[in-house]
mmCIF file of the N, C-alpha and C atoms, coordinates in Angstrom:
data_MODEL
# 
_entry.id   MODEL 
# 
loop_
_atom_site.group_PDB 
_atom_site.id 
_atom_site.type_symbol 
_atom_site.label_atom_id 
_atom_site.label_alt_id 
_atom_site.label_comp_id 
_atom_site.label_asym_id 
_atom_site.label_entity_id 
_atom_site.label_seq_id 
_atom_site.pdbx_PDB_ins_code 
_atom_site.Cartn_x 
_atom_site.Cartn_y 
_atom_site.Cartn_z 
_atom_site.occupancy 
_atom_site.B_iso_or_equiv 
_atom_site.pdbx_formal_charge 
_atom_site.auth_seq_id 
_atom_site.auth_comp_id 
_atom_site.auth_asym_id 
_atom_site.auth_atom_id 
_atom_site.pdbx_PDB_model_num 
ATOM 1   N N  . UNK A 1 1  ? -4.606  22.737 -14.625 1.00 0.00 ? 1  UNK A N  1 
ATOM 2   C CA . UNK A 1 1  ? -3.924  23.161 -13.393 1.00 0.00 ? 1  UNK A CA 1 
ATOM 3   C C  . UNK A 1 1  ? -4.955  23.465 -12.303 1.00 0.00 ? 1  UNK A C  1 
ATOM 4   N N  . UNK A 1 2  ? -5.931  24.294 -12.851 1.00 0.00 ? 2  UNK A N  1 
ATOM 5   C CA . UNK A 1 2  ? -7.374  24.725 -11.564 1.00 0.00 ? 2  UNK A CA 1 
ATOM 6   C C  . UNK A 1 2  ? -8.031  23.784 -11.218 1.00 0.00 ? 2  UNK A C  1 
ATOM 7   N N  . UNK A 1 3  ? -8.156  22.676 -12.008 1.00 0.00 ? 3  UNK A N  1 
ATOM 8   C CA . UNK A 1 3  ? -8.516  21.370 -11.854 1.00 0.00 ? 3  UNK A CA 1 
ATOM 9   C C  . UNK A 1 3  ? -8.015  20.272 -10.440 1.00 0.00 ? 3  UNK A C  1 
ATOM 10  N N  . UNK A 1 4  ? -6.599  20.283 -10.922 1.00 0.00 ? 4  UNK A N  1 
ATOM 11  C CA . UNK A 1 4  ? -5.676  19.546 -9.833  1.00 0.00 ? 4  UNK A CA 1 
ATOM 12  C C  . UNK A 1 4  ? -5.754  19.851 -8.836  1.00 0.00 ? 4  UNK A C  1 
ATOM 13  N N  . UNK A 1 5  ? -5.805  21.983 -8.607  1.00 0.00 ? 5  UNK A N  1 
ATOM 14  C CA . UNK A 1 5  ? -6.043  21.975 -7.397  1.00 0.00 ? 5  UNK A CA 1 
ATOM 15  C C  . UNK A 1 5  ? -7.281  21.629 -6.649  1.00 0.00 ? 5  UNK A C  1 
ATOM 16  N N  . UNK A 1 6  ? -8.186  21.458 -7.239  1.00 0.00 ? 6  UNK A N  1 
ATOM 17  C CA . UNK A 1 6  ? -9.389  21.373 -6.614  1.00 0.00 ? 6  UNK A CA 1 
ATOM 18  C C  . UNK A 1 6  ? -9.762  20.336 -6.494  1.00 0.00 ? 6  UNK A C  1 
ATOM 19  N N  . UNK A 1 7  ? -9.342  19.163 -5.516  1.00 0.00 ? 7  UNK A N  1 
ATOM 20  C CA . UNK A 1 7  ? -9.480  17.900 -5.127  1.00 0.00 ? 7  UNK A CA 1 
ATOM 21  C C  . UNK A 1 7  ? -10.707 17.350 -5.155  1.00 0.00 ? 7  UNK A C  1 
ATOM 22  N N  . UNK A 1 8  ? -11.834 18.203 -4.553  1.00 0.00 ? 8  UNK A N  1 
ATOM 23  C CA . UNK A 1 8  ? -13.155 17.755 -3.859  1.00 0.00 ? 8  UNK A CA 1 
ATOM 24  C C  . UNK A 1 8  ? -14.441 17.816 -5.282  1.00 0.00 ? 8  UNK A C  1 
ATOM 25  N N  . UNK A 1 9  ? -13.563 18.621 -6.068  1.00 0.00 ? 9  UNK A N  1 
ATOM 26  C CA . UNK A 1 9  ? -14.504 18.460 -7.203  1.00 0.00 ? 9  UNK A CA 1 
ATOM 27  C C  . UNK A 1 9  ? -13.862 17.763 -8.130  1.00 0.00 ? 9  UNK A C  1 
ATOM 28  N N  . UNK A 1 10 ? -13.748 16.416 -8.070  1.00 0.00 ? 10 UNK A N  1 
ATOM 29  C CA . UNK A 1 10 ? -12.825 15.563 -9.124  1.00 0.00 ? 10 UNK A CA 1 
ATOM 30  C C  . UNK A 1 10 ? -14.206 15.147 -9.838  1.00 0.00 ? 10 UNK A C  1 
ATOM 31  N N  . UNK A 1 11 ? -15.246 15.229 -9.745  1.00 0.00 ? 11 UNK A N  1 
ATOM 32  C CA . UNK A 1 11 ? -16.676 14.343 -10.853 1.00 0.00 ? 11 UNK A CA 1 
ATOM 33  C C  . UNK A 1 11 ? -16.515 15.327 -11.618 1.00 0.00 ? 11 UNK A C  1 
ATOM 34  N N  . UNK A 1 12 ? -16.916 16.802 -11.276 1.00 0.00 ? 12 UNK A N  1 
ATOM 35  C CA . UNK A 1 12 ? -17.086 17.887 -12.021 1.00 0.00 ? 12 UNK A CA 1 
ATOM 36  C C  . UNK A 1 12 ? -16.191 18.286 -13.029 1.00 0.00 ? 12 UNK A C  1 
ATOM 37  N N  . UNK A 1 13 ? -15.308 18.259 -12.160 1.00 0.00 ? 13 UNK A N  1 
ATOM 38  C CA . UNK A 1 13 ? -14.041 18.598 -13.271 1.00 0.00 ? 13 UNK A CA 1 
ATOM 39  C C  . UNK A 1 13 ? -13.365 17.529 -13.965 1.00 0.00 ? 13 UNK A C  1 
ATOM 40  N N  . UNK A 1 14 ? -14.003 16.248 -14.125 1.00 0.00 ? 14 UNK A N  1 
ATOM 41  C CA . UNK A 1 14 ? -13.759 15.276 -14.901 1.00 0.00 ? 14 UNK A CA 1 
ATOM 42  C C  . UNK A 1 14 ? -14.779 15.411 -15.952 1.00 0.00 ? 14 UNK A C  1 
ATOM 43  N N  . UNK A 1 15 ? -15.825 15.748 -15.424 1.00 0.00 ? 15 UNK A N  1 
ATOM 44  C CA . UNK A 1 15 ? -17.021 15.776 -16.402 1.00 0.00 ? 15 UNK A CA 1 
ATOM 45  C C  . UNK A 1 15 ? -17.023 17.551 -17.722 1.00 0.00 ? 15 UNK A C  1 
ATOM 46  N N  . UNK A 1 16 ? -16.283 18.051 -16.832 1.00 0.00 ? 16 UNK A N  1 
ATOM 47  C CA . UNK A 1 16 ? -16.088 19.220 -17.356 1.00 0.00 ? 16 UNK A CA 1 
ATOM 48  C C  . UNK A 1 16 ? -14.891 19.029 -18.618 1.00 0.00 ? 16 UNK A C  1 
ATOM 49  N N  . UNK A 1 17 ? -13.960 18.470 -17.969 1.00 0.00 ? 17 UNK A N  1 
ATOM 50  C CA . UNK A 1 17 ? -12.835 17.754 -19.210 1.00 0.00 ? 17 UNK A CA 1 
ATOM 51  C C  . UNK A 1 17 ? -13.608 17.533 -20.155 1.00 0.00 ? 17 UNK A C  1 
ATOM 52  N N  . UNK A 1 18 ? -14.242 16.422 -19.833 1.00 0.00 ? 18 UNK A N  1 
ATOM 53  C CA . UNK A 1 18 ? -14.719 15.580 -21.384 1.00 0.00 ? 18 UNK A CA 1 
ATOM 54  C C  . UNK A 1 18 ? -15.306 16.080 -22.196 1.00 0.00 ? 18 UNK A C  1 
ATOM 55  N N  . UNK A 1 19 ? -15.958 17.267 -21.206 1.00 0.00 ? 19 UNK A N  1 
ATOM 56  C CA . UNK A 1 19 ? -17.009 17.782 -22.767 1.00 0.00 ? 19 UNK A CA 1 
ATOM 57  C C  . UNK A 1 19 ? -16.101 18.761 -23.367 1.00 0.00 ? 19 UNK A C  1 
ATOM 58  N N  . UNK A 1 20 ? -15.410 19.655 -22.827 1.00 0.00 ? 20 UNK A N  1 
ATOM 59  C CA . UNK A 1 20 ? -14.187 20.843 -23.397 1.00 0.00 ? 20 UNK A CA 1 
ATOM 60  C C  . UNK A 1 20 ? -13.767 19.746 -24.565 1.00 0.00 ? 20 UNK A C  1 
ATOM 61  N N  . UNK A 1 21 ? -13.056 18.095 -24.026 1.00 0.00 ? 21 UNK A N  1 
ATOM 62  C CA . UNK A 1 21 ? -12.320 17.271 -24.465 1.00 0.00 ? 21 UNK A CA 1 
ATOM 63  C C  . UNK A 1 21 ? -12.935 17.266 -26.640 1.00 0.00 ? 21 UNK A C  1 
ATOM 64  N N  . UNK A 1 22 ? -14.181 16.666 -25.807 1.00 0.00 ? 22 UNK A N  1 
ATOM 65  C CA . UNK A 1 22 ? -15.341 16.720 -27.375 1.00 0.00 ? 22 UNK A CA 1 
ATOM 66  C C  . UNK A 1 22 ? -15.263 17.640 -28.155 1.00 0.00 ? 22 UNK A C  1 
ATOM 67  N N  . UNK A 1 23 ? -15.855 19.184 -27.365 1.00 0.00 ? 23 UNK A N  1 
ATOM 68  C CA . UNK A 1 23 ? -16.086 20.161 -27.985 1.00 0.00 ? 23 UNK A CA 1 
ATOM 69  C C  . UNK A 1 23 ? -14.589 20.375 -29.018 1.00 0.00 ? 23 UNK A C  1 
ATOM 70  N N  . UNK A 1 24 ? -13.840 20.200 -28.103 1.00 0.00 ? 24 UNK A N  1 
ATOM 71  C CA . UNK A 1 24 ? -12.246 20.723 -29.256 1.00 0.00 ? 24 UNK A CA 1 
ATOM 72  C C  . UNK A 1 24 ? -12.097 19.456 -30.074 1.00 0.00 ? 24 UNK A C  1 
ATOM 73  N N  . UNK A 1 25 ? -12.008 18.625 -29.913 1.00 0.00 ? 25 UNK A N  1 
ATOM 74  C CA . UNK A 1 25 ? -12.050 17.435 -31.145 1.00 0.00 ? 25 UNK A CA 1 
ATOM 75  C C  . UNK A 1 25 ? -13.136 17.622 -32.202 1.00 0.00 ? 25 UNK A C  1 
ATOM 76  N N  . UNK A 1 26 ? -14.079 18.084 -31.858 1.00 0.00 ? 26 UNK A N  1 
ATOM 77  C CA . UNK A 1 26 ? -15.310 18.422 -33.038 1.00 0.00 ? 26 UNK A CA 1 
ATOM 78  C C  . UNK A 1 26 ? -14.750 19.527 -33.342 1.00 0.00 ? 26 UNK A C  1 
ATOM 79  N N  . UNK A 1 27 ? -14.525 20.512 -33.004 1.00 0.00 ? 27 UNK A N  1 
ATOM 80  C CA . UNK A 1 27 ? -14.107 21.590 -33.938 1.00 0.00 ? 27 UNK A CA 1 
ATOM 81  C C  . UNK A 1 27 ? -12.700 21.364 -34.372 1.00 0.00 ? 27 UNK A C  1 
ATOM 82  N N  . UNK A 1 28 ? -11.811 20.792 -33.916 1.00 0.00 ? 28 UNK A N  1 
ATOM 83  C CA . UNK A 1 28 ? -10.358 20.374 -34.630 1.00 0.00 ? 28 UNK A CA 1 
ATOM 84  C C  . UNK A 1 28 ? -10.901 19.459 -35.758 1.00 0.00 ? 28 UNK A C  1 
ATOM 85  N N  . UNK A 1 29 ? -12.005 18.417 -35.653 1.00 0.00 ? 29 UNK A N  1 
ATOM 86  C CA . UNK A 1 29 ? -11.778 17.811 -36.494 1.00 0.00 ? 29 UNK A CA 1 
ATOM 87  C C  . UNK A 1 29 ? -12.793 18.436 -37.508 1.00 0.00 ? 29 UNK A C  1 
ATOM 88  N N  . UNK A 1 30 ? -13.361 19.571 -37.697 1.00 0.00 ? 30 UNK A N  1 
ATOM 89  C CA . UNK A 1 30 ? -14.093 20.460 -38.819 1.00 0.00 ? 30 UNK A CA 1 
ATOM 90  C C  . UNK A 1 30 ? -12.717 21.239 -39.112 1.00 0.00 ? 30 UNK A C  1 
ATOM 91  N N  . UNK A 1 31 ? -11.856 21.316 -38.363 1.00 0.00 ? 31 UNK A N  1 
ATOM 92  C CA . UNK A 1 31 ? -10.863 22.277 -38.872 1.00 0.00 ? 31 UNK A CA 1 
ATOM 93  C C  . UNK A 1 31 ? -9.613  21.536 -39.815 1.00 0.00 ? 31 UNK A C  1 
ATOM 94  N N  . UNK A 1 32 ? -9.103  20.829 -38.510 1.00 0.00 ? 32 UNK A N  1 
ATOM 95  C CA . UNK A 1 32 ? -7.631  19.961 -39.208 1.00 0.00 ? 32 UNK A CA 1 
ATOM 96  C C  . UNK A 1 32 ? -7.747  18.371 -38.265 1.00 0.00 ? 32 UNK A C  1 
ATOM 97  N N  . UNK A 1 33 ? -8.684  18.006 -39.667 1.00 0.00 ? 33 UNK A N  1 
ATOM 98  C CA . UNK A 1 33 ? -9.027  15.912 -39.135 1.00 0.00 ? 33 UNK A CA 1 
ATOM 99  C C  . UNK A 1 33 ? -7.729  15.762 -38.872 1.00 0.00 ? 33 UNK A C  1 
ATOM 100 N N  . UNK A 1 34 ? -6.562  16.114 -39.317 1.00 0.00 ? 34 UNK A N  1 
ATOM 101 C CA . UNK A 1 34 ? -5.697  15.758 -38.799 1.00 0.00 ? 34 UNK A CA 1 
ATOM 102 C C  . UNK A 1 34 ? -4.927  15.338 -37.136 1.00 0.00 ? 34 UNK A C  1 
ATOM 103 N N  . UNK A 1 35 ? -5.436  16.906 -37.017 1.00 0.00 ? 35 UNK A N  1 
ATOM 104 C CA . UNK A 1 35 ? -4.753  16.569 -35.498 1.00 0.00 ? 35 UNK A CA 1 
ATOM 105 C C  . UNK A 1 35 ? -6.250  15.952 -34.755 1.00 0.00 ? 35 UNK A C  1 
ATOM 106 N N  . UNK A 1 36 ? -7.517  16.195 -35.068 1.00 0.00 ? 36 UNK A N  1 
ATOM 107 C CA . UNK A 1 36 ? -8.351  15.597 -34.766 1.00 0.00 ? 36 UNK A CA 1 
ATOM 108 C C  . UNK A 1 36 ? -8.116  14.142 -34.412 1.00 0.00 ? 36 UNK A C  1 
ATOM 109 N N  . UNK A 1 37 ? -7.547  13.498 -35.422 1.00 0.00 ? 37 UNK A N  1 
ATOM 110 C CA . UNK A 1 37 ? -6.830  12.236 -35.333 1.00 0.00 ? 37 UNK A CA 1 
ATOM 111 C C  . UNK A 1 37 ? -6.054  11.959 -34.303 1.00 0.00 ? 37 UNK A C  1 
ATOM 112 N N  . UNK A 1 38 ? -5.058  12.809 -34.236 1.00 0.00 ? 38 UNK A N  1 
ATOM 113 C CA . UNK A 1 38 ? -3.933  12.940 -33.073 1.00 0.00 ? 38 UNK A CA 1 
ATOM 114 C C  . UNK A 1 38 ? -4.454  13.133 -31.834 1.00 0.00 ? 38 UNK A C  1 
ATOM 115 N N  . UNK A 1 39 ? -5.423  13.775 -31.617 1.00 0.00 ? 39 UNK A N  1 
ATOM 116 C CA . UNK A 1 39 ? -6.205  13.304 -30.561 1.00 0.00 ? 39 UNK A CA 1 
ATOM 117 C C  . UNK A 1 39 ? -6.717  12.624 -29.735 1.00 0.00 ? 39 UNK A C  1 
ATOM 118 N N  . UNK A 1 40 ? -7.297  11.807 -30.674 1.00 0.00 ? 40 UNK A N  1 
ATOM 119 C CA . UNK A 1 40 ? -8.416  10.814 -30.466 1.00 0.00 ? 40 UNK A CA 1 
ATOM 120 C C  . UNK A 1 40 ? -7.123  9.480  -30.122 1.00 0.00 ? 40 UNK A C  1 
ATOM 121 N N  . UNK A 1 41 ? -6.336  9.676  -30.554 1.00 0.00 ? 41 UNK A N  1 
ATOM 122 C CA . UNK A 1 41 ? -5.461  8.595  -30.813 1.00 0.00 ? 41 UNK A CA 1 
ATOM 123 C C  . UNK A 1 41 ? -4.348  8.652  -29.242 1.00 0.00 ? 41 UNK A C  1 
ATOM 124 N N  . UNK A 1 42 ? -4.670  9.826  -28.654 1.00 0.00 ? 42 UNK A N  1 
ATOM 125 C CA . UNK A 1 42 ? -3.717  9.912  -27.084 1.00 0.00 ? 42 UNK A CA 1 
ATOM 126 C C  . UNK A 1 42 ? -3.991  8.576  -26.297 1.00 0.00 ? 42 UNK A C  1 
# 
């Protein structure tokens, strides 16, 4: 949502996604490969 609003920083907060994006897929997928899966798979 803080994202959307903030138009002028669309690199940053794209770049900021991806790594949050990683970081929770690496720890989902140490936790439950499952939804790790479900993830990766959006």
């Amino acid at each position: 949502m803080a994202l959307r609003r903030k138009k002028k920083q669309t690199m940053s907060g794209r770049f900021k996604s991806a790594i949050t994006g990683r970081f929770l897929s690496h720890a989902s997928a140490a936790r439950w490969p499952k939804t790790s899966y479900r993830l990766n798979r959006r």
